[in-house]
Backbone as CSV, one residue per row, in Angstrom:
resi,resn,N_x,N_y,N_z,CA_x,CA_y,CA_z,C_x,C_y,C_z
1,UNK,0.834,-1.198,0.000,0.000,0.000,0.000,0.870,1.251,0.000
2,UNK,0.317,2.293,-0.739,1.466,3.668,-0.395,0.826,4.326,0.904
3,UNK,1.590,5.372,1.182,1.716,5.851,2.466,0.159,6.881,2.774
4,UNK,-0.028,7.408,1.060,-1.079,8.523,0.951,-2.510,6.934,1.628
5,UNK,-2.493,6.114,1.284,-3.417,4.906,1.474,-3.462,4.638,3.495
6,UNK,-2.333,4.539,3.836,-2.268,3.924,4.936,-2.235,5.234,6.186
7,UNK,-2.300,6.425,5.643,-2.089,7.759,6.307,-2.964,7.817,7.388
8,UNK,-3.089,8.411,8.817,-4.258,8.086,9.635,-4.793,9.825,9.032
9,UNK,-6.148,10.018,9.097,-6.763,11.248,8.758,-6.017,12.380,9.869
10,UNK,-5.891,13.441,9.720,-5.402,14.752,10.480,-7.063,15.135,11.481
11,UNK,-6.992,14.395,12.164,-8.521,14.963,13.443,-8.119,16.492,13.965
12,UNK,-6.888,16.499,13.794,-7.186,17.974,14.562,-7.459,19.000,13.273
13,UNK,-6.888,18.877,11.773,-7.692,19.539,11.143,-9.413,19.566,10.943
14,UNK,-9.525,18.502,10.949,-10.621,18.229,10.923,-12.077,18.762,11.870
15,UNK,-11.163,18.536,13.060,-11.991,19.380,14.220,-11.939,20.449,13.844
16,UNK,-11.359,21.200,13.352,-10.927,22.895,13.520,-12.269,22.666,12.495
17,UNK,-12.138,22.207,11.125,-12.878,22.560,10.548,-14.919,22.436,10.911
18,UNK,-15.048,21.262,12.100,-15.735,21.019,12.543,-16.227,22.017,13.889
19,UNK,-15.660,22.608,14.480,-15.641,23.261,14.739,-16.469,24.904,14.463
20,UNK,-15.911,25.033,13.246,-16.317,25.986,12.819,-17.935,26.212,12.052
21,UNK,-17.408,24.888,11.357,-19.180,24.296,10.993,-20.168,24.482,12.560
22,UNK,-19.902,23.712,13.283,-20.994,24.013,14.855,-21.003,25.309,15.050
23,UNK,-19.955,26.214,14.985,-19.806,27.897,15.916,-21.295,28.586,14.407
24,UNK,-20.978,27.674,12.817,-21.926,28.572,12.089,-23.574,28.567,12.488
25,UNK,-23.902,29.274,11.012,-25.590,28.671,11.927,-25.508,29.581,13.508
26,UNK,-26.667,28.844,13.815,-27.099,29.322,15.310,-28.013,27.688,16.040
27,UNK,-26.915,26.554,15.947,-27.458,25.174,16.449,-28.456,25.143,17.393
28,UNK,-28.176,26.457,18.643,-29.052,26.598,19.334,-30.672,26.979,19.283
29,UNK,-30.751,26.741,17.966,-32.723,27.296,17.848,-32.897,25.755,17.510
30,UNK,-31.923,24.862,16.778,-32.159,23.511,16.787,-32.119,22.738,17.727
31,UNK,-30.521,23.168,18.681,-31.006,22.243,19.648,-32.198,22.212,20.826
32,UNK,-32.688,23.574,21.047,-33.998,23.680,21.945,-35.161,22.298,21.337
33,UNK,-35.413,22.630,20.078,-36.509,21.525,19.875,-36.111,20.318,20.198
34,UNK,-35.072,19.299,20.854,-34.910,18.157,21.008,-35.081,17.498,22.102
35,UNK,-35.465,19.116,23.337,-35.357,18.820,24.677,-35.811,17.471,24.989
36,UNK,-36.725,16.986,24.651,-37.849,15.976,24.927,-36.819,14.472,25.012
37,UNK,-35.476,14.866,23.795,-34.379,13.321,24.552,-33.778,13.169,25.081
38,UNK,-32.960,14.580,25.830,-32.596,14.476,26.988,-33.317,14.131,28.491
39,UNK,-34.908,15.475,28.413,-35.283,14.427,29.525,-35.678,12.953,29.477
40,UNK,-35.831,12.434,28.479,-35.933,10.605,28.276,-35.145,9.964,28.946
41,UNK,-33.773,10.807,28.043,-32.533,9.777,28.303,-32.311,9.574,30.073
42,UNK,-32.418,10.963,30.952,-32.161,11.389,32.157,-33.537,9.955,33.003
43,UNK,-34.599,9.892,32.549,-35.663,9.040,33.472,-35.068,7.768,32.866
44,UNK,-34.862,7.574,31.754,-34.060,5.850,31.775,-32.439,5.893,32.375
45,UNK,-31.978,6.703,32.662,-30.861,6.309,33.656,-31.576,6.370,35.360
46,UNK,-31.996,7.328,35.389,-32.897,6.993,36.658,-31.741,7.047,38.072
47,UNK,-31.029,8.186,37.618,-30.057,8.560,38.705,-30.382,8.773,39.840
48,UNK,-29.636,8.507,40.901,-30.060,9.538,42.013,-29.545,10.879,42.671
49,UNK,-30.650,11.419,43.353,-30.022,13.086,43.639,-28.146,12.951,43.959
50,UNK,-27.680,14.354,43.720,-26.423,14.166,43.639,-25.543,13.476,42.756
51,UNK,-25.794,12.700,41.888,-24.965,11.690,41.046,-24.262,12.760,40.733
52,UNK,-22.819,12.582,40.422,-21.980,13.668,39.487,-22.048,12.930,37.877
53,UNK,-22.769,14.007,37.220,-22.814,13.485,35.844,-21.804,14.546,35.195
54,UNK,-21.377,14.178,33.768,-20.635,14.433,32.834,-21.281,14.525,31.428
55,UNK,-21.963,15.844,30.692,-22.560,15.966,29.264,-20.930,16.184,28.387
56,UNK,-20.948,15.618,27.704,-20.287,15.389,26.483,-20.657,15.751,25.218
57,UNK,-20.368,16.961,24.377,-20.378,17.666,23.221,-21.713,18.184,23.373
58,UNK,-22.172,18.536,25.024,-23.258,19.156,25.201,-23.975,20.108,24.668
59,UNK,-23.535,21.227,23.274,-23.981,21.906,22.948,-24.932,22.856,23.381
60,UNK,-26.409,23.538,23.301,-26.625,23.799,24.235,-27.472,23.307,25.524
61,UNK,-27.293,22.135,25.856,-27.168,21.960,27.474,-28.783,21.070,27.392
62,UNK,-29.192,20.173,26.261,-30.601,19.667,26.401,-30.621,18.607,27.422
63,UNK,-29.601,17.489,27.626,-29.360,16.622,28.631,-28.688,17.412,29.710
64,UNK,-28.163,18.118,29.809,-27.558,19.043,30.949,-28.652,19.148,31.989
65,UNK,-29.640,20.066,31.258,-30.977,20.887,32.210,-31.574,19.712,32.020
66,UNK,-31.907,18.444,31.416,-32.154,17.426,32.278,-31.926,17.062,33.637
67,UNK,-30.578,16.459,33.363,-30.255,16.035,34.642,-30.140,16.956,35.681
68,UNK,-29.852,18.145,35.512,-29.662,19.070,36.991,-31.278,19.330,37.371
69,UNK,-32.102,19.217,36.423,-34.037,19.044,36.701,-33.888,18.028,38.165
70,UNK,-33.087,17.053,37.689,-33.614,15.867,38.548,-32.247,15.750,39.943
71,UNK,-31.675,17.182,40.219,-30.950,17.202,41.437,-29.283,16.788,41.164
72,UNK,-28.698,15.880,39.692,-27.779,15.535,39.538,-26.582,16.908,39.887
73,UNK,-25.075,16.703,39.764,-24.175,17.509,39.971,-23.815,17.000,38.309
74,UNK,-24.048,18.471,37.551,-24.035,18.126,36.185,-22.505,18.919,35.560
75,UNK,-21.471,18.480,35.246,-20.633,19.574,34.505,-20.565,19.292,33.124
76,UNK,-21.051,19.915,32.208,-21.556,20.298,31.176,-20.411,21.095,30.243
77,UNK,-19.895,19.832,28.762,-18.630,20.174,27.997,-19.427,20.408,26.801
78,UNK,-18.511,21.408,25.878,-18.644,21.528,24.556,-17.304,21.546,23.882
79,UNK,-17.085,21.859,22.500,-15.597,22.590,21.920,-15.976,23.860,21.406
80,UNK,-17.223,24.164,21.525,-17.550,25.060,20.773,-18.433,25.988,21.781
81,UNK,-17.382,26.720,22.576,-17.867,27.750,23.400,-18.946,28.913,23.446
82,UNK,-19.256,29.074,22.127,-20.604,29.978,22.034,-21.787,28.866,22.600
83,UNK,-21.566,27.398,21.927,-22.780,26.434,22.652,-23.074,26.394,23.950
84,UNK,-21.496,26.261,24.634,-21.810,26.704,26.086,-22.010,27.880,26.530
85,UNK,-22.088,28.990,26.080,-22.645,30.178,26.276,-24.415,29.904,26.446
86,UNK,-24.531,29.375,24.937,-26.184,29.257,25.243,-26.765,28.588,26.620
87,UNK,-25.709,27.197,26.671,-26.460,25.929,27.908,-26.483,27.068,29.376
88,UNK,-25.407,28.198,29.306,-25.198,28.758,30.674,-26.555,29.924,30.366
89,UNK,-26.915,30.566,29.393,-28.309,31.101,29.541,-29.024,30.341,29.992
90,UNK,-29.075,29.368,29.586,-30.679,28.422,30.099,-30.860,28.226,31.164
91,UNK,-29.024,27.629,31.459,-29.165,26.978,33.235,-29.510,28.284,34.368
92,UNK,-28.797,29.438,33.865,-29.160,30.637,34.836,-30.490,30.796,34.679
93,UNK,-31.658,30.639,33.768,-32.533,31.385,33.395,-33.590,30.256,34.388
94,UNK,-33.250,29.228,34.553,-34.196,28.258,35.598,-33.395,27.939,36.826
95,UNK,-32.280,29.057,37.312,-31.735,28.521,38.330,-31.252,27.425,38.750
96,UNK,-30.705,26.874,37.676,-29.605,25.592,38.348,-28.504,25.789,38.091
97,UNK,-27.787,24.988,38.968,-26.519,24.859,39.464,-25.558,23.713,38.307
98,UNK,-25.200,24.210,37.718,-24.296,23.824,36.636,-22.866,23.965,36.094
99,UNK,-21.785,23.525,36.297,-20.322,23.471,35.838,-20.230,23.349,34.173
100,UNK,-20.012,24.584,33.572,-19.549,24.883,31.918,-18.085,24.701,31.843
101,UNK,-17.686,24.278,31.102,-15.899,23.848,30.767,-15.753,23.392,29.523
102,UNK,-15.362,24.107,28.727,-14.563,24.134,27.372,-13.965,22.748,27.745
103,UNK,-14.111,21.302,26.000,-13.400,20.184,26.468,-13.970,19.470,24.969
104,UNK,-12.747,18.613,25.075,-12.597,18.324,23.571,-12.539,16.332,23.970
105,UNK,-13.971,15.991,23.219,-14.569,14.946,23.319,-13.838,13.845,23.378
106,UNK,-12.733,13.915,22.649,-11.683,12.730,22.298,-10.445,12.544,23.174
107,UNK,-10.481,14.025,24.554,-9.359,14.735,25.081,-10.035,15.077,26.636
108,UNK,-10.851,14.468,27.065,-11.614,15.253,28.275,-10.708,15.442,29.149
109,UNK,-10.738,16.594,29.911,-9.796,17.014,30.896,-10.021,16.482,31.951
110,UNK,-10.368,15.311,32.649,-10.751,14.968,33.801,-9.693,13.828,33.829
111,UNK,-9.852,13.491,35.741,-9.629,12.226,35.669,-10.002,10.876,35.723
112,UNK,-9.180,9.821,35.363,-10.425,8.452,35.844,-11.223,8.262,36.680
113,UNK,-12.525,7.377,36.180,-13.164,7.315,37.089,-14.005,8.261,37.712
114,UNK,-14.358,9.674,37.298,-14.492,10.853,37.694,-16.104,11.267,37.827
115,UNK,-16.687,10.312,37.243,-18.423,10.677,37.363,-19.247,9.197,37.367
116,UNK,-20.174,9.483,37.815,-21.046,8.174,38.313,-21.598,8.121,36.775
117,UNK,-21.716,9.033,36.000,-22.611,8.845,34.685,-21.482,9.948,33.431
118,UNK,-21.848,9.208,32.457,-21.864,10.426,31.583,-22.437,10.322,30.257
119,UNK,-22.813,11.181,30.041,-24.297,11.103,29.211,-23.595,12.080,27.630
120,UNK,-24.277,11.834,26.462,-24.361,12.881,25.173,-25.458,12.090,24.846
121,UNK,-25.742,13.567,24.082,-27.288,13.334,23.415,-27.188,14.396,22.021
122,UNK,-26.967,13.771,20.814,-26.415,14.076,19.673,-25.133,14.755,19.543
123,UNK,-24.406,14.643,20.512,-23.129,15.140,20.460,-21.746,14.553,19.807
124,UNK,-21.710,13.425,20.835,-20.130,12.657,21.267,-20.636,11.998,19.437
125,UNK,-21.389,11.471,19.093,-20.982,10.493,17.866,-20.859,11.567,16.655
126,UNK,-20.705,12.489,16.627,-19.891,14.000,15.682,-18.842,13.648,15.656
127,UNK,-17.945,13.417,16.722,-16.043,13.291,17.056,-16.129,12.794,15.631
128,UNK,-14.976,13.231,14.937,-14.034,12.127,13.758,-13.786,11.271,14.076
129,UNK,-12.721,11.098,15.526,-12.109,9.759,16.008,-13.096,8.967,16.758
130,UNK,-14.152,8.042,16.192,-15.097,7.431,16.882,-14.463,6.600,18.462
131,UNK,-13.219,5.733,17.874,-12.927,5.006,19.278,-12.431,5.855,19.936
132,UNK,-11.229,6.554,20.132,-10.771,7.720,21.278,-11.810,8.402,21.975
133,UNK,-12.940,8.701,21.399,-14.059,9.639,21.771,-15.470,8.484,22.744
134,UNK,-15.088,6.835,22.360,-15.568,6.407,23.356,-14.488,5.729,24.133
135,UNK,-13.754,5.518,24.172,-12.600,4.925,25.004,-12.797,6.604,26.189
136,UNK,-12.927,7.603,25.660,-13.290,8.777,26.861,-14.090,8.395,27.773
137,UNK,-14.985,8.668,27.269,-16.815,8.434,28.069,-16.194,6.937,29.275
138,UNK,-15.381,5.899,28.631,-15.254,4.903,29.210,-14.277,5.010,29.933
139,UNK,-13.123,6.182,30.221,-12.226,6.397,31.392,-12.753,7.115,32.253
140,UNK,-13.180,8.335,31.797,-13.965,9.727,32.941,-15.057,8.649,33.666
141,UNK,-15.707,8.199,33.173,-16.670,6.900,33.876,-16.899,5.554,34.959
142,UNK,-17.264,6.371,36.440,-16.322,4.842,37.411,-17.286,3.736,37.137
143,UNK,-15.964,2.827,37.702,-16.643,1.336,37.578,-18.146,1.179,38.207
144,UNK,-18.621,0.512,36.855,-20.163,0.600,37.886,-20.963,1.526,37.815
145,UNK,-20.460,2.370,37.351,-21.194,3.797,36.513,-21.891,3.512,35.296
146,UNK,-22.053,4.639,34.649,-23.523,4.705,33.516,-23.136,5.427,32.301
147,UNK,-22.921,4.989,31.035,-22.778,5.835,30.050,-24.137,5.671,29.092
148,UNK,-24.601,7.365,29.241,-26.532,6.903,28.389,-25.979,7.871,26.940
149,UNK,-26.265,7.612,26.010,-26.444,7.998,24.709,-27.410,8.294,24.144
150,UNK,-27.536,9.204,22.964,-28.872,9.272,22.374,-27.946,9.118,21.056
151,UNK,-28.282,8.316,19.679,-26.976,8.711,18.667,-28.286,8.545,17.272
152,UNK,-28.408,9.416,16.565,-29.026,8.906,15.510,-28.761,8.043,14.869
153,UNK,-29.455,7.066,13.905,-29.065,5.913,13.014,-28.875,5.796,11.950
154,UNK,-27.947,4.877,11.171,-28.019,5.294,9.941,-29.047,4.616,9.096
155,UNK,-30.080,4.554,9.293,-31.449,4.115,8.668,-32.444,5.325,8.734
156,UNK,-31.901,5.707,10.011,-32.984,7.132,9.941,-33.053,7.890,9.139
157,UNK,-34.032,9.239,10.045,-34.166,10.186,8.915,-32.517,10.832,8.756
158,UNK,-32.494,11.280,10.239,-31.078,12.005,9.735,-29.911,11.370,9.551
159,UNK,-30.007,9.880,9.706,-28.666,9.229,9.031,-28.525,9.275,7.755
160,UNK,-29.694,9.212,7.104,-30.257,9.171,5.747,-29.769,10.576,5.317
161,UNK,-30.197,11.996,6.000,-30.199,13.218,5.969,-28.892,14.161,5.113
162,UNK,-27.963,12.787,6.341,-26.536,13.061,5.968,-25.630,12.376,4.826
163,UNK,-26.294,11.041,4.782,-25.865,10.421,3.476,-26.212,11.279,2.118
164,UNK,-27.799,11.824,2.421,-28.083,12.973,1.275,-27.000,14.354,0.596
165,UNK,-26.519,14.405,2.386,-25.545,15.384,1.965,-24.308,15.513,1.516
166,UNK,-23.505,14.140,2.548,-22.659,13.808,1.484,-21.923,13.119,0.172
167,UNK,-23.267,13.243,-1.001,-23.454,12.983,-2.297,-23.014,13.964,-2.441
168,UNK,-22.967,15.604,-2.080,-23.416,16.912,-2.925,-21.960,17.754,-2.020
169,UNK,-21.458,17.206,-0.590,-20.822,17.390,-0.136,-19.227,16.391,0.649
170,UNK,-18.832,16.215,-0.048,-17.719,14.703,0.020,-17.371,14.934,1.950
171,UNK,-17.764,14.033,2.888,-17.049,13.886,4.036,-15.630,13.917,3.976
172,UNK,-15.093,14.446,5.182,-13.556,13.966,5.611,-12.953,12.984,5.193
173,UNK,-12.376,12.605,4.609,-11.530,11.215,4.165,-11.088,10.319,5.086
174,UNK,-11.477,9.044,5.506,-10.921,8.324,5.827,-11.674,8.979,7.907
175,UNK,-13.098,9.489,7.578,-14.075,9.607,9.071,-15.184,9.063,8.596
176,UNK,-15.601,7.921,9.198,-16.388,7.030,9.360,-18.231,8.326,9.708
177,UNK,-18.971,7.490,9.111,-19.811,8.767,9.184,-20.226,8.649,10.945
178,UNK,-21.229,9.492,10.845,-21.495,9.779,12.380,-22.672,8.854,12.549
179,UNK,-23.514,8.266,12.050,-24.428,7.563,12.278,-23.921,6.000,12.373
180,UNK,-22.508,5.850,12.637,-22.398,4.746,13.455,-22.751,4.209,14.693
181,UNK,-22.576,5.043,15.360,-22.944,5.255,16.560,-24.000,4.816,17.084
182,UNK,-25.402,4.714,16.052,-26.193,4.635,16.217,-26.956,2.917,15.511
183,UNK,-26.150,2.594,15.216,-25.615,1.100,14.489,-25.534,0.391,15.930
184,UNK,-26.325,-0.760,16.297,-26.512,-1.313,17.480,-25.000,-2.748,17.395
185,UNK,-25.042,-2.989,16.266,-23.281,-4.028,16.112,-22.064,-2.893,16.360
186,UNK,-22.035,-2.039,16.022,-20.807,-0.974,16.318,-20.922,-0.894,17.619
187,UNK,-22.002,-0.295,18.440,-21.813,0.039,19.567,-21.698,-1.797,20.592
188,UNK,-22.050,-2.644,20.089,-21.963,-3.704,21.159,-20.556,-3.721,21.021
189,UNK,-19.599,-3.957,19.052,-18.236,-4.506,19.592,-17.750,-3.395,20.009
190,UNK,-17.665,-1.864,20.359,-17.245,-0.908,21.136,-16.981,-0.931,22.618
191,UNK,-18.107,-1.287,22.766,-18.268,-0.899,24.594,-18.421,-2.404,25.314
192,UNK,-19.036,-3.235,24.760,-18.922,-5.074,25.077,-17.833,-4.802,25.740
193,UNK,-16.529,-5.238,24.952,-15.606,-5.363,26.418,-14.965,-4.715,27.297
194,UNK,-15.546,-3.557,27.677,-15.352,-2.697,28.389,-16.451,-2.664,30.038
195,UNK,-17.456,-2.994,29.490,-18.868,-3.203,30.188,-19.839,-4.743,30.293
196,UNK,-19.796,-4.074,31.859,-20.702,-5.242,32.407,-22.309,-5.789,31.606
197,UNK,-22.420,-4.393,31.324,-23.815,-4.718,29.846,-24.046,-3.361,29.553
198,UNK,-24.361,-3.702,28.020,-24.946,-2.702,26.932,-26.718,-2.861,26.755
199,UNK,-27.442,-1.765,26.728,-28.745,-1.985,26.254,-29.164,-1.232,25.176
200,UNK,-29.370,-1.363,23.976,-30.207,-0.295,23.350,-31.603,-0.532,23.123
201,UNK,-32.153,0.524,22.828,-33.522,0.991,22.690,-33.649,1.883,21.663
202,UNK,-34.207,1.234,20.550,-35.037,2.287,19.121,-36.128,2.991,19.603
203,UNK,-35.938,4.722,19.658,-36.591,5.532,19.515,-36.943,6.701,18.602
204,UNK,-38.186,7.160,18.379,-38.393,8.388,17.558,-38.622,9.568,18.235
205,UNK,-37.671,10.268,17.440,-38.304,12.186,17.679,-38.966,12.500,16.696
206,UNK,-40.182,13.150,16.884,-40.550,13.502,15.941,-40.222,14.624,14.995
207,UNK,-39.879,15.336,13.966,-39.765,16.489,13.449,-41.250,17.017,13.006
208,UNK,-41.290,17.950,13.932,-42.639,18.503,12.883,-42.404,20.394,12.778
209,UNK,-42.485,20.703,11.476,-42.281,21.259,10.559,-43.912,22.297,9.654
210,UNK,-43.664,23.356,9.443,-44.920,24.009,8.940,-45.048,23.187,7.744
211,UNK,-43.697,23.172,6.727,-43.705,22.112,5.490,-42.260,21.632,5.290
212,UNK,-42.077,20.817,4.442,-40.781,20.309,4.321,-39.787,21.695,3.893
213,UNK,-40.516,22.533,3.114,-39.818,24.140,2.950,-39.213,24.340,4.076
214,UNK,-39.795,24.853,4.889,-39.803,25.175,6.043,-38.320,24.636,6.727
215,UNK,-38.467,23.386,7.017,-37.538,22.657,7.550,-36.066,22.683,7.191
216,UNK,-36.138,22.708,5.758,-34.558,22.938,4.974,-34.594,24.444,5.002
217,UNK,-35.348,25.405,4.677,-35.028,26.693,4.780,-34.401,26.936,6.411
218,UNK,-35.164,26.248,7.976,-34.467,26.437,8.860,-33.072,25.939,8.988
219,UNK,-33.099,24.449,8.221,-31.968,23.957,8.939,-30.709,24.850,8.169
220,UNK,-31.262,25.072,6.872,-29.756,25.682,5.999,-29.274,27.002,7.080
221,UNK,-30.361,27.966,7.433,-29.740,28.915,8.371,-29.132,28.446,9.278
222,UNK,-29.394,27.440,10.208,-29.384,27.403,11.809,-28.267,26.294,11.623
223,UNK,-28.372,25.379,11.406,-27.728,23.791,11.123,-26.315,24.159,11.022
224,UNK,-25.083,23.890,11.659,-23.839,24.031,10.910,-23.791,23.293,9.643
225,UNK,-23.974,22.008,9.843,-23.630,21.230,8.019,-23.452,21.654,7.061
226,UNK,-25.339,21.782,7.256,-25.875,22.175,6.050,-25.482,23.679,5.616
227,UNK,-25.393,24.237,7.176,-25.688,26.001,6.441,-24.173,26.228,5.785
228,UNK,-23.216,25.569,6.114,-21.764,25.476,5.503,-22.026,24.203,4.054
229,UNK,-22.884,23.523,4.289,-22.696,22.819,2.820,-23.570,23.646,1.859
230,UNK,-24.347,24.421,1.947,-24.874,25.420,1.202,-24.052,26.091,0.908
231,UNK,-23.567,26.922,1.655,-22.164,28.480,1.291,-21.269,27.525,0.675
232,UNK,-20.735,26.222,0.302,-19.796,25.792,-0.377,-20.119,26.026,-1.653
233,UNK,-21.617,25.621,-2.101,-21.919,24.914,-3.201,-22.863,26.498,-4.118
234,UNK,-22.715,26.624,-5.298,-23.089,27.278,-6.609,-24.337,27.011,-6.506
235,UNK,-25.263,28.158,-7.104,-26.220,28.019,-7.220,-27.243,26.810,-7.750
236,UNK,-26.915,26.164,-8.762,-27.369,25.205,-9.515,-26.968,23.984,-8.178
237,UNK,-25.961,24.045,-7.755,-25.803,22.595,-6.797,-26.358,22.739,-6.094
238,UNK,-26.236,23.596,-5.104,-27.353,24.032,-3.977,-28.383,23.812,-4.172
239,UNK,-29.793,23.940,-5.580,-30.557,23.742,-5.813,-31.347,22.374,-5.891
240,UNK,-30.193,21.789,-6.070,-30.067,20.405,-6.512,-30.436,19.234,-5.289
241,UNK,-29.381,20.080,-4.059,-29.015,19.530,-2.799,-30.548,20.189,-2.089
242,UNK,-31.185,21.016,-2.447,-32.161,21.111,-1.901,-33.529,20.269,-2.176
243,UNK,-33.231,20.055,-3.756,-34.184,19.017,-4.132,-34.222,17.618,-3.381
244,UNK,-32.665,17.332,-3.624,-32.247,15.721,-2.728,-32.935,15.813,-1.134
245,UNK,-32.631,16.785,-0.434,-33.023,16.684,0.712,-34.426,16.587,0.907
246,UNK,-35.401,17.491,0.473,-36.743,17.147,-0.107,-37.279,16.209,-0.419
247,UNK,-36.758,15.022,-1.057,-36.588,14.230,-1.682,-36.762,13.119,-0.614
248,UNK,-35.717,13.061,0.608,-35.616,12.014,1.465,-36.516,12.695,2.064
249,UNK,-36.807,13.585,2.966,-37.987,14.329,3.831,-39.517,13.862,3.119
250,UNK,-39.816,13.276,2.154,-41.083,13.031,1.460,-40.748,11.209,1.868
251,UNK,-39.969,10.635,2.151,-39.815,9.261,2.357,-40.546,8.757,3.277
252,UNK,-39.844,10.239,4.247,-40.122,9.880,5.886,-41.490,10.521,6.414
253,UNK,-41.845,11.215,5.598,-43.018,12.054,5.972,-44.579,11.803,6.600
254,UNK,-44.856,11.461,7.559,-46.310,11.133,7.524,-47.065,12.084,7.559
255,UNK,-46.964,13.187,7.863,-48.581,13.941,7.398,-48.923,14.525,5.861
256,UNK,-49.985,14.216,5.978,-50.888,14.113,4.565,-51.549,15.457,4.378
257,UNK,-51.405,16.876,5.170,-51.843,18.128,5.199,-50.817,18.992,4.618
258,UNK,-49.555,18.882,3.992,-48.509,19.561,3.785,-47.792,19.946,4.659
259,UNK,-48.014,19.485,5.714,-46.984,19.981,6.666,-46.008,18.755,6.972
260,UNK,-44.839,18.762,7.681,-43.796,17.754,7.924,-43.885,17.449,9.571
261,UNK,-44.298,15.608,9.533,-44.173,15.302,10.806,-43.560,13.715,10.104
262,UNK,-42.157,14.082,10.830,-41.266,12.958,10.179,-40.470,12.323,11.493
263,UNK,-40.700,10.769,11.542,-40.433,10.212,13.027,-38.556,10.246,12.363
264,UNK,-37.802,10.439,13.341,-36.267,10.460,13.322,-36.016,9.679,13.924
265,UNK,-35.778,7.704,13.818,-35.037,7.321,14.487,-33.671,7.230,14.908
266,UNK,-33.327,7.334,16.444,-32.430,7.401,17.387,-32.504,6.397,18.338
267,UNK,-30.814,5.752,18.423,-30.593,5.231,19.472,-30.748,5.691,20.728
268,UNK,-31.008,4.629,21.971,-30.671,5.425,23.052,-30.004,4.025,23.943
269,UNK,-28.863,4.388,24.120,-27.845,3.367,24.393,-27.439,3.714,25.828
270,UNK,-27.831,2.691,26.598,-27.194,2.575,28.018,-26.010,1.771,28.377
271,UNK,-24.993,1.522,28.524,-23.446,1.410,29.146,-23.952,1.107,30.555
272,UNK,-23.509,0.261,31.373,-22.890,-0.397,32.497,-21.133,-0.777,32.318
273,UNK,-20.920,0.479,32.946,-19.014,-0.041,32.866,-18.939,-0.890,34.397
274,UNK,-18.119,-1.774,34.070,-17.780,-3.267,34.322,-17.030,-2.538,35.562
């Protein structure tokens, strides 16, 4: 094999560039609508008061203000510090008690063993480096502790969403897409031998939407991806990529009034570390 073949991908370019995609847009008008899987995820771990939990690529803070709802000691990471700007509006704005800290998913600044739980909910399966980024979750995490996930699938809508996009937009070379994560064989040979037991559970969010317009006109503003795979692409492609997306959004679509109510399946993966 030559060397350009066997090369490991550059993650820290990659982040930077990822990075910048999350800081675009304004994720935070997206991530408010999802609240509904963090508090899920928070009643199927079923912590008790005090647990010290750990959010991972928390963005702004939907499993965060979960768990601190339910009394946890929550410290709450992003890489992308305007996100934690937003999670620290929210948490001040309902009075809880919450720890914000800049922290890089694949790199957490803590030490072993360091939280009874630690939780992401569309975050951690973004990382480029899929194993480093759970080999994390699985050190910061004591024995006997809880790692809960929410990860979209790649059958879903938005696993699907993203395969749409990168037809029109080529992924990172040699980064596994993000809807692995959400692949119930990936995550068993991942975390299996690490943990005393793995559980998943297929769930839907719903998207509902004035019309499928609607939905791509928000996400292109708000969305990093997209609103950066738009500004890449020429008018005619863009057009194109708007059709495609349209396209899968009519797959998934069940309402019959023109408006968009499209179920998004998501994992929700519970960890018992061993």
């Amino acid at each position: 094999m030559t060397a350009a073949m066997t090369a490991a991908p550059d993650y820290s370019a990659i982040k930077a560039k990822q990075n910048a995609a999350w800081a675009s847009g304004d994720y935070a008008k997206i991530g408010v609508t999802l609240q509904v899987v963090g508090e899920t995820l928070a009643e199927r771990l079923n912590l008790a008061p005090d647990a010290t939990v750990l959010d991972v690529a928390a963005g702004n803070g939907n499993a965060t203000l979960a768990f601190a709802r339910r009394w946890a000691r929550v410290t709450s990471t992003d890489y992308v510090d305007s996100l934690l700007a937003k999670g620290r509006e929210r948490a001040r704005a309902e009075g809880l008690n919450v720890r914000f800290q800049l922290a890089d998913a694949e790199d957490l600044p803590f030490e072993d063993a360091s939280f009874d739980a630690v939780v992401s909910t569309f975050g951690v399966m973004f990382t480029p480096d899929h194993d480093q980024a759970a080999a994390e979750l699985m050190r910061v995490c004591r024995p006997g502790g809880t790692i809960g996930l929410a990860n979209w699938t790649p059958d879903g809508f938005i696993g699907q969403m993203f395969k749409t996009l990168g037809g029109h937009v080529a992924p990172p070379a040699g980064v596994a897409s993000p809807a692995r994560w959400g692949d119930r064989d990936w995550i068993g040979q991942t975390f299996a031998g690490r943990a005393k037991e793995v559980t998943v559970a297929m769930r839907d969010f719903v998207f509902r939407y004035r019309s499928p317009d609607h939905f791509v006109q928000f996400f292109r503003t708000y969305y990093g991806p997209l609103h950066k795979a738009f500004l890449a692409l020429d008018e005619e492609d863009g057009q194109a990529l708007d059709r495609d997306l349209k396209a899968t959004i009519a797959r998934f679509n069940t309402a019959t009034d023109g408006t968009m109510r499209v179920p998004g399946e998501y994992a929700e993966v519970v960890v018992t570390k061993a």
